[in-house]
C-alpha positions in Angstrom: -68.7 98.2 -72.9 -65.4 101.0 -72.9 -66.8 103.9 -74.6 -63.8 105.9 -75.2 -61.8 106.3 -78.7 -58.4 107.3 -79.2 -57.9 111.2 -79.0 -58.4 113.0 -81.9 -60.7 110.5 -83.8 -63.2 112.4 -85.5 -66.8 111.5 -85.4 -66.8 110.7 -89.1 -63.8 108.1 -88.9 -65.8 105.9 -86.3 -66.6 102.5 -87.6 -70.7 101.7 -87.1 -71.4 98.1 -86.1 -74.8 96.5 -86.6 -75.9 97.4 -83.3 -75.2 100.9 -84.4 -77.2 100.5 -87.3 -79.7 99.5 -85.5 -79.7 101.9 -83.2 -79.9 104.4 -85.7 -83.0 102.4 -87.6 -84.6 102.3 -83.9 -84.5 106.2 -83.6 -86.0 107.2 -86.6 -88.8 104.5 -85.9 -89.2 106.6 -82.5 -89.3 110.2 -84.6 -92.1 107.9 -86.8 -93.7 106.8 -83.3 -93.7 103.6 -85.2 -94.2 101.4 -82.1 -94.1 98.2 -83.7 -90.8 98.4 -85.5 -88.9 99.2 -81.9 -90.5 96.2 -80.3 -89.1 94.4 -83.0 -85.6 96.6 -82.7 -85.3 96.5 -79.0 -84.2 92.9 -78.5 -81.6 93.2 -80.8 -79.9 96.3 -79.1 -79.6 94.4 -75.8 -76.6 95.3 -74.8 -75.4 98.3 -76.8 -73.4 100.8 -74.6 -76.5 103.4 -75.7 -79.6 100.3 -74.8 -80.2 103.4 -72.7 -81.6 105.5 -75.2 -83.8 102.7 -77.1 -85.1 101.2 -73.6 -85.8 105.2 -73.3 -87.7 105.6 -76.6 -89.5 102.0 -76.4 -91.0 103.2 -72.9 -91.5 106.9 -73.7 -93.5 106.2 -77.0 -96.5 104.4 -75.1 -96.0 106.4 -71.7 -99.7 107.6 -71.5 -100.8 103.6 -71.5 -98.0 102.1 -70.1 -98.3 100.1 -66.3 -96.8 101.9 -63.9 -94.9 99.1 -62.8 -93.0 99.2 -66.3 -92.1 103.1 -65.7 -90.8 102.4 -62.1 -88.5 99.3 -63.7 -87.2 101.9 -65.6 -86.6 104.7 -63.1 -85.1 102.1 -61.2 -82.9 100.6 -63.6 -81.5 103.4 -64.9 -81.5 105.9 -61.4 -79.0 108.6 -61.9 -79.2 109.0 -65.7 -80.0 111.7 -68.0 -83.0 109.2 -69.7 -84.2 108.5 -66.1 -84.8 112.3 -65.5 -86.2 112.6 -68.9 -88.9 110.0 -68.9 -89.2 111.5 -65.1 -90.0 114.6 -66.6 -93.0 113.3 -69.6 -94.3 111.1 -66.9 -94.7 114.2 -64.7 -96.9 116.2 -67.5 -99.0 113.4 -67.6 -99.3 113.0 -63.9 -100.2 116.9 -64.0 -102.6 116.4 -67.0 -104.6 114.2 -65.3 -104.3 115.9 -61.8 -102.8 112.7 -59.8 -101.5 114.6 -57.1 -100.3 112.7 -54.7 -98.1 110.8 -57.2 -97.1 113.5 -59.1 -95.5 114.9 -56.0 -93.9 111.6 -55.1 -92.0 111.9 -57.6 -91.3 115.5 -58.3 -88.8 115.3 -55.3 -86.7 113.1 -57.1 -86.7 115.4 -60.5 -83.3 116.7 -61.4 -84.0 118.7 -64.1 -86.2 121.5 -63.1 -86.1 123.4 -66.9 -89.2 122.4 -67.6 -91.6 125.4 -67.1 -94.9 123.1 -67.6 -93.7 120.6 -65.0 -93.1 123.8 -62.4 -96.5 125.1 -62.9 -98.0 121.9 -62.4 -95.7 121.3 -59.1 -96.9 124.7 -58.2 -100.3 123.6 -58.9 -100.1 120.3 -56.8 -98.8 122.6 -53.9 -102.0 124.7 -53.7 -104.2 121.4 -54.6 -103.2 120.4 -51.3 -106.3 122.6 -49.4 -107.6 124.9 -52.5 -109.0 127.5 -51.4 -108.5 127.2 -48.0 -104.7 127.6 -48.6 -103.6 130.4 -46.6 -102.3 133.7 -48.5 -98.9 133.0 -46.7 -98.8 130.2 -49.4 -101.0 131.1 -52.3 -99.7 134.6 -52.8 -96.3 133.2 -53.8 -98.2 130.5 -56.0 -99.6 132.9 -58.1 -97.1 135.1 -58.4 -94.9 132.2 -59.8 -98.0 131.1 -61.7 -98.0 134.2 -63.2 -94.4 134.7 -64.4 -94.5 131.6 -66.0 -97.6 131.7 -67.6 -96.7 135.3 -69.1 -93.3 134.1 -70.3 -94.1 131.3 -72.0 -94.4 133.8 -75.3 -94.5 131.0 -77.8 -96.9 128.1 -76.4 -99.8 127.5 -75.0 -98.7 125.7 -72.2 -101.9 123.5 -70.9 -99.4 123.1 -67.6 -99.5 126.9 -66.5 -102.8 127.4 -68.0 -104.4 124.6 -66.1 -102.8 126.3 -62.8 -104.2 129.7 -63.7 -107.5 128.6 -64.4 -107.7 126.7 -60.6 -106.5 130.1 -59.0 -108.9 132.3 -61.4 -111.7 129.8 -59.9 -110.8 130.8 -56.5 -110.6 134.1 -56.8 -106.6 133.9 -56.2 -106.0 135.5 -59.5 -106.3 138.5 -61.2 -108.4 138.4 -64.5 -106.0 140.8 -65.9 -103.6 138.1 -65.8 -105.3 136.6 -68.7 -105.6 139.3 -70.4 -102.4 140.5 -70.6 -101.3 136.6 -71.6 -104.2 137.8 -74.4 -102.3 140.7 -75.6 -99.2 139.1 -75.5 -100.5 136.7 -77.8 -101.9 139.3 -80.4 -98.6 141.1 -79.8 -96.0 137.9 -80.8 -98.2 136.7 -83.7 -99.5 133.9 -81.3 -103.4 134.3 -81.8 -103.2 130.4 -80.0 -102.1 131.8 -76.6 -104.7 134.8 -76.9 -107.6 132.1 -77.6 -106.3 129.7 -74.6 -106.5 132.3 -72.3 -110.0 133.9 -72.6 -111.5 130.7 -72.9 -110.4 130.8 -69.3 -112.5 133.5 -68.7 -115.7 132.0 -70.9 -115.2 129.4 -73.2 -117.8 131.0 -76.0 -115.4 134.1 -76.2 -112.9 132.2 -78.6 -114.7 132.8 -82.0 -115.2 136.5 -81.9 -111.3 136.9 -80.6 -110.8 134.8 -84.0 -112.9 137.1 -86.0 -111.1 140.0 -84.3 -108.3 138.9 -84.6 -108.4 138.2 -88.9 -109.9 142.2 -89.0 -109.1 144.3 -86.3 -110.5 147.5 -88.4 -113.9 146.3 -88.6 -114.3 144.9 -85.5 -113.2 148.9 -83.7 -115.8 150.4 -86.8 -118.6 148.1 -85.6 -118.3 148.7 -81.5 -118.6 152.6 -81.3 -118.8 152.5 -77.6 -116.8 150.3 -75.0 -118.8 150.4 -71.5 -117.9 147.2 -70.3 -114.6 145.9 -68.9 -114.2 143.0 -71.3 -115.2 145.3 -74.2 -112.4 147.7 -73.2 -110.1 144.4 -73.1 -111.2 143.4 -76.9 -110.7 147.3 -78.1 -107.1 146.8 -76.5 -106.6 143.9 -78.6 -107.8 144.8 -81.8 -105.5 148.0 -81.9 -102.6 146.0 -80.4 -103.3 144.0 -83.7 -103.3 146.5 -85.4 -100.2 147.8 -84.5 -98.3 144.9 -85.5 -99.7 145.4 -89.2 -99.1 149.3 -89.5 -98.1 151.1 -86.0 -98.8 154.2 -87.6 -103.0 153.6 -88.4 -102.4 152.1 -84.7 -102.2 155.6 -83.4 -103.8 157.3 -85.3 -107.0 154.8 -84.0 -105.8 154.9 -80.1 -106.1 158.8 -80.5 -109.8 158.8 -81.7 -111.5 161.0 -78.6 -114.0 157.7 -77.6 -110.7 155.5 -76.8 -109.0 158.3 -75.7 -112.1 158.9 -73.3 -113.1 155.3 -72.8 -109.7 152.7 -72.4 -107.8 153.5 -68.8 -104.7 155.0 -68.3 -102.9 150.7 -68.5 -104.3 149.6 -71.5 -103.7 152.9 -73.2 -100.3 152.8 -72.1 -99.6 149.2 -73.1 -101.2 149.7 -76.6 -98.6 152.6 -77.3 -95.6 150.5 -75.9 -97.0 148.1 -78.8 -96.8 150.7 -81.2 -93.5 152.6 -79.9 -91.5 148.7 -80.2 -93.2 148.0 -83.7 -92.4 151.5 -84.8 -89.1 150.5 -83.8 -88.6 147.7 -85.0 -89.1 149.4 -88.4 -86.8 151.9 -87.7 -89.1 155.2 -87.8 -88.0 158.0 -85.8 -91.5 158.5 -84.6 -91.1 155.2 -82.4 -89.8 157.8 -79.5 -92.9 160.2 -79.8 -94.8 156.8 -79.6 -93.1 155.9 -76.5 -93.9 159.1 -74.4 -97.7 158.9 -74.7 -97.4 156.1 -72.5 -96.6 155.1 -68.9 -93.5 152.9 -68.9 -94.8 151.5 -65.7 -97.5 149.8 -67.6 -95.5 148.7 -70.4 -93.5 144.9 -70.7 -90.5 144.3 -70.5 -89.9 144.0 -74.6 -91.4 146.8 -75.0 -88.8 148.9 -72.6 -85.6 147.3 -74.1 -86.9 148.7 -78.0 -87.8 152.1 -76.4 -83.9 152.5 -75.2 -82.9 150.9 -79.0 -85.6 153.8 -80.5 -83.3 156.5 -77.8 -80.0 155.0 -79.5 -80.5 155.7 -82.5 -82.3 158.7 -82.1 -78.8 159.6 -80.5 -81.0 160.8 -77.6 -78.4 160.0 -74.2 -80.9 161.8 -72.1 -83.7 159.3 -73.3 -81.6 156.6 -73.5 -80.8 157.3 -69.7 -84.3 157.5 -68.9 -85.7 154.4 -70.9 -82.6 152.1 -69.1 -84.0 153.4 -65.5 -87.3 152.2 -66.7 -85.9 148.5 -67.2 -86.5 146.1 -64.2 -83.5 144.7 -62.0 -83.3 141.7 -64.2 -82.4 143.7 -67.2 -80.4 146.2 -66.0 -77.7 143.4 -64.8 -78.0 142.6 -68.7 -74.3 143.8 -70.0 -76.3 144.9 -73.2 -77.4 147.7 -70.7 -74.8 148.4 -68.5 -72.7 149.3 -71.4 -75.1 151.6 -72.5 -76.0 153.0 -69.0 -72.5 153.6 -69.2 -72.1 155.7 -72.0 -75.0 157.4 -71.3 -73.6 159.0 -68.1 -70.5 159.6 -70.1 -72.6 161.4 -72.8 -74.7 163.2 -70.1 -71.4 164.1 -68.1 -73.9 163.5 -64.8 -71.8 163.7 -61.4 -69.4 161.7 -61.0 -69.6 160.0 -64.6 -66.2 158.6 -64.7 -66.1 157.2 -62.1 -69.9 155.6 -61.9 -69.3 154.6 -65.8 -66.0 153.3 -64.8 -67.8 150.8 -61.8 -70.5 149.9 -64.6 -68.1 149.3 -67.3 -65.4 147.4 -65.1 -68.3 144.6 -64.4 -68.8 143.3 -67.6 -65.2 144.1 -69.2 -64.5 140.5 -70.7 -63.2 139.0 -74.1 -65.8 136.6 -74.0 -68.8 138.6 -75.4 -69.6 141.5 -77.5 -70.3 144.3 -74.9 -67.7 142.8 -72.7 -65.4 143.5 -75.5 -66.4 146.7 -75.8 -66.4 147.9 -72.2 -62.8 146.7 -72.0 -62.3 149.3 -75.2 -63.5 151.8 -73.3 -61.4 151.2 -69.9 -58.7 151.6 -72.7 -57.4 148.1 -72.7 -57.2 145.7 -75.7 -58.3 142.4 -76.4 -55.8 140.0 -76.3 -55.3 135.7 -75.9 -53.8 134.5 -72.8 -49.7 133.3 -73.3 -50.7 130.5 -71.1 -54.1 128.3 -71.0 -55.8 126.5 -68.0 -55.9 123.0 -68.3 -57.2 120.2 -66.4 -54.9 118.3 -64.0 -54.9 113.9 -64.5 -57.0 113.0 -62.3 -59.6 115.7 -63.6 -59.3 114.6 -67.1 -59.7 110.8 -66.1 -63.0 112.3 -64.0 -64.1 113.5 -67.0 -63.4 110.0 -69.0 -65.3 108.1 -66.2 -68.4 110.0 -66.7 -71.1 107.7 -67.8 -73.2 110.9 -69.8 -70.5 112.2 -71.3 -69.5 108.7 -72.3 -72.6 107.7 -74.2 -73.1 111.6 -75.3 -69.4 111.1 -77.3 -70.6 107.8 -78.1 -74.1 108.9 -79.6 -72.5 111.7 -81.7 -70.3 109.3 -83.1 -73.0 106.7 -84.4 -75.0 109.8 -85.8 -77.4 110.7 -83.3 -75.8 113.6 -82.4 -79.2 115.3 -81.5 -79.8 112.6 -78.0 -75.6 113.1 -78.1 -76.2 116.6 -77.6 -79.6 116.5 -74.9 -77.4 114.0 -73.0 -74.1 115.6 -72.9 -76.0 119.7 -71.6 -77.9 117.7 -68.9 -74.8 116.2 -68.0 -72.9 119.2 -67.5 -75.8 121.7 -66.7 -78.4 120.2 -64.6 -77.3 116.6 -63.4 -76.1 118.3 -59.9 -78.0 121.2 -58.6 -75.5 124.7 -60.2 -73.9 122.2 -63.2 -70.3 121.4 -63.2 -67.5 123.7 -61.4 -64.9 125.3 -63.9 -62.4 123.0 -63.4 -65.2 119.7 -64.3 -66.2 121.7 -67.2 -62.6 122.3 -68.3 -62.1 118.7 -67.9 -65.4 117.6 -69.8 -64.4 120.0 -73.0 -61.1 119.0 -72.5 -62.2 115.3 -73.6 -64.7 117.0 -76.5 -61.3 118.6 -78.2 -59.8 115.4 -77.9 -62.6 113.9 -80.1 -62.7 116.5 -82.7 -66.7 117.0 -81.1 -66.1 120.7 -81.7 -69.4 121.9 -80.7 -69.4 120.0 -77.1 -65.8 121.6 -76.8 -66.9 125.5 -77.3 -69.9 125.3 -75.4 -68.4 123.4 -72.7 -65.3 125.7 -72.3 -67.8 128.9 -72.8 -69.6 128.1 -69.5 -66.5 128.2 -67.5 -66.4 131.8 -65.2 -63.3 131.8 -63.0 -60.8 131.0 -66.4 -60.7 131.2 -70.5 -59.1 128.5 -72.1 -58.6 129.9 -76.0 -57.5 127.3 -77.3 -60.9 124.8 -76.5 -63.1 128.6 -76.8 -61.2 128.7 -80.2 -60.2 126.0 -81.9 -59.0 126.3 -85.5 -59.5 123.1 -87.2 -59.2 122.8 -91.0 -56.3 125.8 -90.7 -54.7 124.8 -93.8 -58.3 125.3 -95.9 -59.2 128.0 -94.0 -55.8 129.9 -94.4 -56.2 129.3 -98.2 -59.6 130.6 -98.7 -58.7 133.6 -96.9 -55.9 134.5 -99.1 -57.2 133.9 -102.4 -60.2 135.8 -101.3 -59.0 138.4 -99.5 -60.9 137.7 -96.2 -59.1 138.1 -92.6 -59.3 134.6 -92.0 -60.3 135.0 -88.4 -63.4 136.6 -89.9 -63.6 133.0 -91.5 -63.5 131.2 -88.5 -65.5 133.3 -86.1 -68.1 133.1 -88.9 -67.8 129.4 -88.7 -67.7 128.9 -85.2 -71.1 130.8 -84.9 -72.6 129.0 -87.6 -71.5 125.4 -87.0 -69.3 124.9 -84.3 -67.4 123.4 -86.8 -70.0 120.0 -87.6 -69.3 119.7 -91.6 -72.6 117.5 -91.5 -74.8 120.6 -90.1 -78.3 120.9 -91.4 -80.6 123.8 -90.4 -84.2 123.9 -90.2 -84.5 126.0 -93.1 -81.7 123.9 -95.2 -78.6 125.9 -94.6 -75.4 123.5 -94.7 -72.5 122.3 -94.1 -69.5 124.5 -91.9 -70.7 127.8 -92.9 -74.2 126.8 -93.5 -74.9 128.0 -97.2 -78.6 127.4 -98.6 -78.2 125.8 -101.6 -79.6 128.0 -103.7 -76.6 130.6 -102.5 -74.5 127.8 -103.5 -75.4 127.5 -106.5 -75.4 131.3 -107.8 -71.4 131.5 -106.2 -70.6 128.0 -107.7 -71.6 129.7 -111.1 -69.9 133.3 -110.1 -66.7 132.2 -108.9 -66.8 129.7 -112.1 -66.5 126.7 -109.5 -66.9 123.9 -112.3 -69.0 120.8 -112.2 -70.7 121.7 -109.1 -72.8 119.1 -107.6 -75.7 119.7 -104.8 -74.5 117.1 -102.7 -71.7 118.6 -102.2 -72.4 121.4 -100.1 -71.6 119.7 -97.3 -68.1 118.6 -98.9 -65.7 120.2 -96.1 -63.2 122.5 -98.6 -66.1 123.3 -101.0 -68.8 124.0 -98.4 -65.6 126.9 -97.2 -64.5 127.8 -101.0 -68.8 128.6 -101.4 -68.8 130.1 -97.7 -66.1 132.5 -97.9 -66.6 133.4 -101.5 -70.2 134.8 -100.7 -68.7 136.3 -97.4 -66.6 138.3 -99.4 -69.0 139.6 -102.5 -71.5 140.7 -99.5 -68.3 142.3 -98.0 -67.4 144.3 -101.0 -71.4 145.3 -101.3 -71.2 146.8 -97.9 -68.2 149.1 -98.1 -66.3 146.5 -96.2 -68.9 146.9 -93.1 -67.9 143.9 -90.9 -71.2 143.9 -89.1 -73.3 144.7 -92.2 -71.5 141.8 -94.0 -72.5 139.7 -91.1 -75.7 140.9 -91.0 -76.2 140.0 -94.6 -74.7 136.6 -94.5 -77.0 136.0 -91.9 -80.2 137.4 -92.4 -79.7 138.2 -96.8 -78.6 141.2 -98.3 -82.0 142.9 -99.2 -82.5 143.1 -95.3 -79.7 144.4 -94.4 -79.7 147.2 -96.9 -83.3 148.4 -95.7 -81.6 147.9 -92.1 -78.8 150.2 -93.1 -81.4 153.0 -93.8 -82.0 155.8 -96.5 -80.3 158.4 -97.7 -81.4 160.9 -95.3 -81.3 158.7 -92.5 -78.8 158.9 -89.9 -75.0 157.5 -89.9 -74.8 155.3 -86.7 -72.3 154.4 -84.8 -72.0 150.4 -85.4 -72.6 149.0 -82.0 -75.8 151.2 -82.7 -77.0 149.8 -85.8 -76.3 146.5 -84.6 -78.6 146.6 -81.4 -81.5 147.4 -83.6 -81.3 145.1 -85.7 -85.1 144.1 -86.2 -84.5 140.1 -86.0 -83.3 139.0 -82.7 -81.8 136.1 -84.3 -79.9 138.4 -86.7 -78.8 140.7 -83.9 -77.4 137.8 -81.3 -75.5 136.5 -84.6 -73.6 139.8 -85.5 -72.7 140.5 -81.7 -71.1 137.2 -81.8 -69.8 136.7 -85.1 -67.3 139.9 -84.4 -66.4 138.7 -81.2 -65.3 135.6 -82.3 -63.7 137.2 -85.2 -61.2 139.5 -82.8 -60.7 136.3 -80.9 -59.4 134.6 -83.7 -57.1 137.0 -84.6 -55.9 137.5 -81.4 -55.1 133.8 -81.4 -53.8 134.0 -84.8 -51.9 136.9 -84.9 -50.6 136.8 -81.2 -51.1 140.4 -81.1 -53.8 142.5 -78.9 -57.0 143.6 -81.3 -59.7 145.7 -81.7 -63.1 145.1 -81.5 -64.5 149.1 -82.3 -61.7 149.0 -85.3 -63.9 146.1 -87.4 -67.3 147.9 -86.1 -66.6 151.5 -87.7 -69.9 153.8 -88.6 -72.8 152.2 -90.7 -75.2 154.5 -93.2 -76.9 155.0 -96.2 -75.8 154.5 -99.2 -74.2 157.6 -100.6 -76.0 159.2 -103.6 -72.8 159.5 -105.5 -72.4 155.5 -104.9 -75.2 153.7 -105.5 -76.3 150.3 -104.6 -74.0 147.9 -106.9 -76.1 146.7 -109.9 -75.5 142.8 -109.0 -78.2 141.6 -106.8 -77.3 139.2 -104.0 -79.1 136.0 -103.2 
């Protein structure tokens, strides 16, 4: 069945037939894991151009008792797609669950994927199974020290994959049992008290209720054990004032300085505990988060940890700190171009030898339009920011390349009919991880090429954003929905390219866009915001369901963009900040009245939410984009940033409270 649709049909004007319908009924039976209704659906999707998908759900619903003969049918039938790799992938969490070996590493050789960090640890754990502990160090060192990245990084989840691995090499004495407890304090430290539990069990299953117990009251847990002799009672001390910390950093120290821990923890966990403190501190902006810092060993402090102590040096305006807190950072993070910039300007500051021209070197590897810092090192080079006279585009045979492509196909095709979240899965393996390094530039040009032709916005930026060797502005870009856009910005005053770089963060342009928390719509209002600016911009007759509604989901967008505007002096990034995160944040965020003035690139990096902060460094970005695109003139990324502060005592905060 042809796939394709005339250029520029948009997703809403595609006409569902029953098979669509049905398609549409079979996924939500899948969310429901309602295993008799598919049966009943499956049959009558035969032949749909996306049978893929319900052949995939069918199948993956009952993987853990289905015949094997059943999931080779349908690794064979459907070899070389992105629902073969993914079933490939479930089947090979089950085939490490259960420790099967010699099948799971059958058919780990022909996984694609390889973003899975569960399915690595148990490939790395079927590679020391081989022998067990009579694998040679040649090959177990390297195991664990994979093991052990993995593990450690997986911040969020348990991970029975890379805790399964650890517990083998823990067993035979591969491992360090400091491994598990820093996965422990990692676990008190990110509000995970799961991941903590997991991994002591490792160490003795019995230990879980009393880290529960600790964990609910740090205080009286430290009040009840005066002395700490023993290595797993230092270990539980650590923990308790690393919980501590993340309630009040301040009693935090003050505990960790008592003479018996000061006597009793070592040198590492003492160190780690005030790298707890020093980021939490910083996190809530005191300016004791530095003094924090330097009662500890950075060598013995994590990587999140580091990257708040050089935030804590920014806005301390300390360049000598700063300097010294981005030397701390490991090799991964220092090609971050978050901290080249700032290694930058910190030899600038400094005026070290040969600043210039080392800042200059540092700066001329990240200079791009494409992202916040890169915008700002090519400000600093003394150059603008400006959209190409010409674009890039994909030659015939390319774009007919790109046409042919069976996962693009059925990703357009499954966007269209609704399911936009397998249209989505399909169309990133697709151009990421089907071939070992993703698509080249020019594939990737050609692929967002045929998103832009179908109005499928999102697939169109993101596509174009991963190309290296060009920009294409107009596909980065796009500026559908001018007319409304143009409108709103007059009538409320707005640069419309803040408009659109507002949108293009928020919804990559999908006027049917639902977030988790129940933002909507193109510039993804919650509906309660919508409601107060229906009633303050007298916007009659207002309806709920119309949030959504394309022009009034903008008129609602763009009028609360402006009234937090107008509350923040006219701070670009503390409006963003605002629209993003609500306005009571981002006025404790701007600070006190005898808090320091910051330079804006400042205030922005410590941000407390990482969420908020990614948004605001990309929100402006886009915004200068756009108006380079618009305008046709070079712009200013450092013009729109400006100095963010208190607010004055002779201007106080406005009387009208913000949703």
């Amino acid at each position: 069945m042809a796939l394709a649709t005339p250029a520029g049909t948009p997703t809403g004007a595609w006409n569902k037939s029953r098979q669509d319908v049905l398609m549409g009924d079979m996924s939500m039976a899948y969310k429901k894991l309602d295993r008799r209704r598919m049966a009943e659906l499956l049959p009558q999707v035969r032949g749909h151009a996306l049978e893929i998908w319900a052949a995939y759900w069918e199948l993956s619903s009952r993987l853990e008792d289905a015949k094997t003969a059943d999931i080779e049918a349908f690794l064979t039938r459907y070899a070389g797609s992105y629902q073969e790799d993914r079933l490939r992938n479930d089947w090979l969490l089950i085939l490490g669950k259960r420790r099967d070996w010699p099948r799971f590493e059958a058919e780990y050789a022909k996984f694609r994927m390889h973003d899975d960090p569960e399915v690595r640890c148990h490939a790395l754990h079927a590679t020391y199974a081989r022998e067990g502990a009579n694998t040679p160090a040649e090959v177990a060192d390297p195991i664990v020290r994979q093991v052990t990245e993995l593990w450690l990084g997986q911040l969020f989840t348990p991970g029975e994959g890379c805790a399964a691995a650890a517990q083998r090499l823990l067993h035979d004495g591969r491992m360090d049992p400091m491994v598990v407890w820093r996965r422990a304090r990692l676990g008190f430290e990110f509000d995970q008290p799961q991941i903590a539990q997991q991994a002591v069990s490792l160490l003795n299953p019995a230990w879980a209720v009393g880290l529960n117990q600790l964990y609910a009251g740090p205080k009286r847990y430290l009040d009840e054990n005066l002395t700490a002799f023993r290595p797993k009672t230092r270990e539980w001390v650590t923990l308790a004032i690393v919980r501590m910390a993340s309630n009040d950093p301040h009693a935090a120290a003050e505990e960790l300085n008592k003479l018996r821990w000061r006597a009793q923890l070592t040198d590492e966990e003492r160190s780690w505990i005030w790298g707890v403190i020093g980021k939490r501190s910083a996190r809530l902006l005191s300016d004791k988060a530095l003094e924090y810092y330097a009662q500890g060993d950075p060598a013995s402090m994590h990587s999140d940890q580091l990257l708040w102590r050089v935030r804590a040096a920014l806005r301390a305006n300390d360049w000598q700190q700063v300097n010294d807190a981005i030397n701390a950072l490991s090799p991964a993070q220092l090609r971050d171009p978050t901290w080249v910039y700032w290694r930058a300007r910190a030899l600038l500051a400094l005026q070290v030898p040969d600043a210039e021209q080392r800042a200059r070197v540092l700066l001329q590897s990240i200079a791009s339009p494409s992202h916040f810092y890169g915008q700002l090192a090519l400000e600093e080079l003394g150059q603008a920011i400006a959209a190409p006279t010409e674009q890039t585009v994909p030659k015939t045979e390319e774009l007919q390349a790109a046409r042919d492509n069976p996962g693009l196909q059925r990703a357009l095709q499954a966007i269209r009919i609704g399911l936009r979240d397998e249209g989505v899965r399909e169309w990133n393996y697709t151009i990421s991880l089907h071939v070992p390094g993703g698509m080249t530039d020019r594939e990737l040009l050609a692929a967002a090429t045929l998103a832009c032709e179908a109005q499928v916005w999102d697939r169109c930026i993101n596509t174009s954003d991963r190309t290296r060797a060009f920009m294409n502005y107009a596909q980065r870009f796009p500026t559908p929905y001018r007319e409304q856009v143009q409108e709103r910005a007059v009538q409320t005053g707005l640069e419309p390219a803040f408009i659109y770089g507002l949108i293009r963060q928020e919804s990559r342009f999908i006027a049917e866009a639902q977030s988790s928390v129940g933002a909507a719509g193109l510039m993804q209002v919650m509906p309660a915001t919508a409601h107060w600016t229906a009633r303050r911009i007298g916007l009659r007759n207002y309806k709920p369901k119309q949030i959504t509604d394309r022009d009034t989901n903008i008129t609602l967008g763009s009028s609360y963009l402006k009234l937090v505007l107008e509350a923040f002096d006219g701070s670009m990034p503390m409006a963003a900040a605002a629209y993003n995160a609500g306005p009571s944040r981002a006025r404790v965020w701007r600070g006190e009245v005898n808090d320091p003035v910051l330079e804006a690139a400042i205030w922005i990096e410590n941000i407390p939410f990482g969420e908020t902060r990614d948004y605001v460094k990309k929100v402006l970005p886009n915004t200068v984009n756009y108006a380079a695109v618009l305008s046709g003139q070079p712009q200013s990324l450092k013009a729109r940033l400006g100095y963010v502060g208190p607010q004055g005592v002779a201007k106080p905060e406005p009387v009208e409270e913000l949703p």
